[in-house]
N, C-alpha and C positions, 0 to 999 in steps of 0.2 A: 516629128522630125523623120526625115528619112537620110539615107547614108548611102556610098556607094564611091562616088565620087572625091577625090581630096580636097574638090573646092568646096566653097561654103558661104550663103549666104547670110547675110545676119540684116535683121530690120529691128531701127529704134524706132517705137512706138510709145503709145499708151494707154492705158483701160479706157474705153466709151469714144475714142476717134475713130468716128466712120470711116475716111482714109485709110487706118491703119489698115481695117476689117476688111477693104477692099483690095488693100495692097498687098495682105496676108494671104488672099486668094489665090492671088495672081503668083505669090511666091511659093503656093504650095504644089499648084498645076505644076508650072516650072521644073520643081525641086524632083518632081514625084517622076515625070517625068524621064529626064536627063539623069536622073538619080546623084541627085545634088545633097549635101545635108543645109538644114537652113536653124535658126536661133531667131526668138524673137528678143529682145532687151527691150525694159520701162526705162522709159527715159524718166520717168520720177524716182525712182534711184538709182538714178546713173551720177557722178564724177559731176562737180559744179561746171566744169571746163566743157566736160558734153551738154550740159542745159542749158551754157548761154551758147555754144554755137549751135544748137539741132532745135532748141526748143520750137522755133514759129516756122521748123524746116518738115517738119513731122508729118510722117513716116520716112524716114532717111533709110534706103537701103544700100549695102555695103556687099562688092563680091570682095571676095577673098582679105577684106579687110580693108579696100580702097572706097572709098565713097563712091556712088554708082547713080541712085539719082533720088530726089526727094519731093516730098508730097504725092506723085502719084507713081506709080511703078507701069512701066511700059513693059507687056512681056514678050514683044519683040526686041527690046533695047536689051531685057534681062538675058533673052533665049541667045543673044549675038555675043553677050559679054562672058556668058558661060562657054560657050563652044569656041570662042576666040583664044580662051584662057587653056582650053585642053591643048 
Protein backbone atom coordinates (compact mmCIF):
# COMPACT_ATOMS: atom_id res chain seq x y z
CA UNK A 1 0.00 0.00 0.00
CA UNK A 2 1.11 3.39 -0.38
CA UNK A 3 -0.30 6.68 1.41
CA UNK A 4 -0.08 10.27 0.77
CA UNK A 5 -3.24 11.03 -0.52
CA UNK A 6 -6.81 11.16 1.56
CA UNK A 7 -8.41 9.31 -1.26
CA UNK A 8 -8.40 5.64 -1.56
CA UNK A 9 -8.88 2.98 -3.59
CA UNK A 10 -10.17 -0.22 -2.71
CA UNK A 11 -10.50 -3.48 -5.20
CA UNK A 12 -12.80 -6.56 -4.38
CA UNK A 13 -11.14 -9.58 -5.74
CA UNK A 14 -10.06 -13.01 -5.17
CA UNK A 15 -7.06 -15.56 -4.79
CA UNK A 16 -6.30 -17.12 -8.56
CA UNK A 17 -8.51 -14.30 -10.77
CA UNK A 18 -6.26 -13.36 -13.39
CA UNK A 19 -8.34 -10.05 -13.82
CA UNK A 20 -7.78 -9.24 -10.41
CA UNK A 21 -3.84 -9.67 -10.93
CA UNK A 22 -4.24 -7.51 -13.74
CA UNK A 23 -6.32 -5.03 -12.38
CA UNK A 24 -3.94 -4.91 -9.12
CA UNK A 25 -1.29 -3.73 -11.46
CA UNK A 26 -2.91 -1.14 -12.95
CA UNK A 27 -4.09 0.04 -9.43
CA UNK A 28 -0.58 -0.07 -8.10
CA UNK A 29 1.12 2.05 -11.01
CA UNK A 30 -1.77 4.43 -10.38
CA UNK A 31 -1.68 4.55 -6.51
CA UNK A 32 2.26 4.78 -6.49
CA UNK A 33 2.01 7.29 -8.63
CA UNK A 34 -0.55 10.01 -7.59
CA UNK A 35 0.43 8.84 -4.22
CA UNK A 36 -2.96 7.37 -3.67
CA UNK A 37 -3.45 4.66 -0.73
CA UNK A 38 -5.19 1.53 -2.15
CA UNK A 39 -6.85 -1.89 -0.17
CA UNK A 40 -7.32 -5.13 -1.86
CA UNK A 41 -10.66 -7.05 -0.20
CA UNK A 42 -11.63 -11.15 -0.98
CA UNK A 43 -14.71 -11.15 -1.86
CA UNK A 44 -14.81 -14.83 -0.31
CA UNK A 45 -15.16 -13.18 2.95
CA UNK A 46 -16.83 -10.43 2.22
CA UNK A 47 -20.80 -9.65 3.65
CA UNK A 48 -23.34 -12.16 1.81
CA UNK A 49 -24.86 -8.77 0.34
CA UNK A 50 -21.38 -8.02 -1.39
CA UNK A 51 -21.22 -11.82 -3.07
CA UNK A 52 -24.45 -11.67 -4.60
CA UNK A 53 -23.84 -8.15 -6.07
CA UNK A 54 -19.96 -8.24 -6.97
CA UNK A 55 -19.47 -11.96 -7.26
CA UNK A 56 -19.73 -12.45 -11.48
CA UNK A 57 -18.59 -8.42 -11.31
CA UNK A 58 -15.04 -9.41 -10.21
CA UNK A 59 -12.56 -7.18 -9.84
CA UNK A 60 -14.83 -4.36 -8.75
CA UNK A 61 -12.80 -1.29 -8.15
CA UNK A 62 -14.04 1.35 -5.74
CA UNK A 63 -12.48 5.35 -5.46
CA UNK A 64 -13.25 6.75 -2.37
CA UNK A 65 -15.82 4.16 -1.56
CA UNK A 66 -18.04 4.80 -4.85
CA UNK A 67 -18.13 2.05 -7.31
CA UNK A 68 -15.82 3.00 -10.06
CA UNK A 69 -15.71 0.17 -12.48
CA UNK A 70 -15.56 -3.72 -12.77
CA UNK A 71 -13.92 -6.65 -14.36
CA UNK A 72 -11.23 -4.79 -15.97
CA UNK A 73 -9.71 -1.41 -14.64
CA UNK A 74 -8.92 1.41 -17.10
CA UNK A 75 -6.02 3.39 -15.78
CA UNK A 76 -6.98 6.24 -17.70
CA UNK A 77 -10.58 6.16 -16.34
CA UNK A 78 -8.78 5.46 -12.67
CA UNK A 79 -5.99 8.42 -13.41
CA UNK A 80 -9.38 10.99 -14.34
CA UNK A 81 -11.31 9.74 -11.32
CA UNK A 82 -8.45 10.36 -8.93
CA UNK A 83 -7.48 13.80 -9.96
CA UNK A 84 -11.14 14.87 -10.63
CA UNK A 85 -11.83 13.97 -6.95
CA UNK A 86 -8.62 16.14 -5.66
Amino acid sequence: MTGGSPHRITMLGRPGCHLCDEALAVIERVAAELGVSYEVRDITVAPAEEKEEYWEKIPVTFVDGARHDFWRVSEKRLRAALRGAH
